[in-house]
C-alpha positions, 0 to 999 in steps of 0.5 A: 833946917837942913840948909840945902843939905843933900839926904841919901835915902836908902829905902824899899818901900815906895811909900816910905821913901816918899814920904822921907823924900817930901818931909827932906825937901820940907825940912829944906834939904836935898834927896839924894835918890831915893835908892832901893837897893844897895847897889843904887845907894852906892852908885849914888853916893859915890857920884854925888855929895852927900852932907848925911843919910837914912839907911834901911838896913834891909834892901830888897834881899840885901843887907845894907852893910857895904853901904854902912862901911863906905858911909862911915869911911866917909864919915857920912852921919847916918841912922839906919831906919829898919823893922828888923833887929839887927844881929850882934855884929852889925849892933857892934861895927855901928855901935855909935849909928842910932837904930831907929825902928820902924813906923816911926813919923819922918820927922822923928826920922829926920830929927835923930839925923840932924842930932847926927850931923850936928855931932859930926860937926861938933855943934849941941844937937838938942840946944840946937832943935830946941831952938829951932822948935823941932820935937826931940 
């Protein structure tokens, strides 16, 4: 699906981190990490290339807001992954960035950032996981 595409993931949570890093890897893409703090996801994102990525926006004591700006300065398509409700602000600069709540299944994670990377290159995101047979 994701054609050796390389994934930021940007997650704390050990556990979650793997388990979007295993389901990246089935799913034929590349992980780019996984970093746990933003200083690591910026680090990484400015030493490697990145095609997209998954943002937990609350790292460690941090908000991911510096690693959001350089993504869409880039026009990297991402989805912040979180279990906090972001303030008003942050909901209006990303106006566009799904947010996609916590638990959620990696491959439902997964889906919504290939919609993104499909949008971002001008291709029909649900034509194309249809065919492919991913759930939406």
């Amino acid at each position: 699906m994701f054609s050796e595409a390389p994934i930021l993931i940007a997650e704390d949570s050990l556990y979650l981190s793997l388990d979007l890093s295993s389901a990246v890897e089935e799913m034929d893409g590349r992980v780019v990490g996984p970093a746990s703090s933003v200083a690591e996801a910026l680090t990484l994102l400015a030493r490697n290339e990145v095609a997209a990525a998954i943002v937990d926006f609350r790292l460690g004591d941090q908000d991911a807001t510096a690693l959001a700006r350089q993504l869409a300065e880039r026009r990297v398509p991402f989805v912040i992954h979180t279990a906090l409700t972001l303030s008003r602000d942050v909901c209006d600069v990303y106006a566009d960035v799904p947010v996609l709540m916590k638990p959620l299944q990696p491959t439902a994670v997964l889906t919504r950032l290939f919609d993104e990377m499909c949008k971002a290159r001008g291709a029909p995101p649900h034509q194309i996981v249809r065919i492919l047979g991913i759930p939406s």
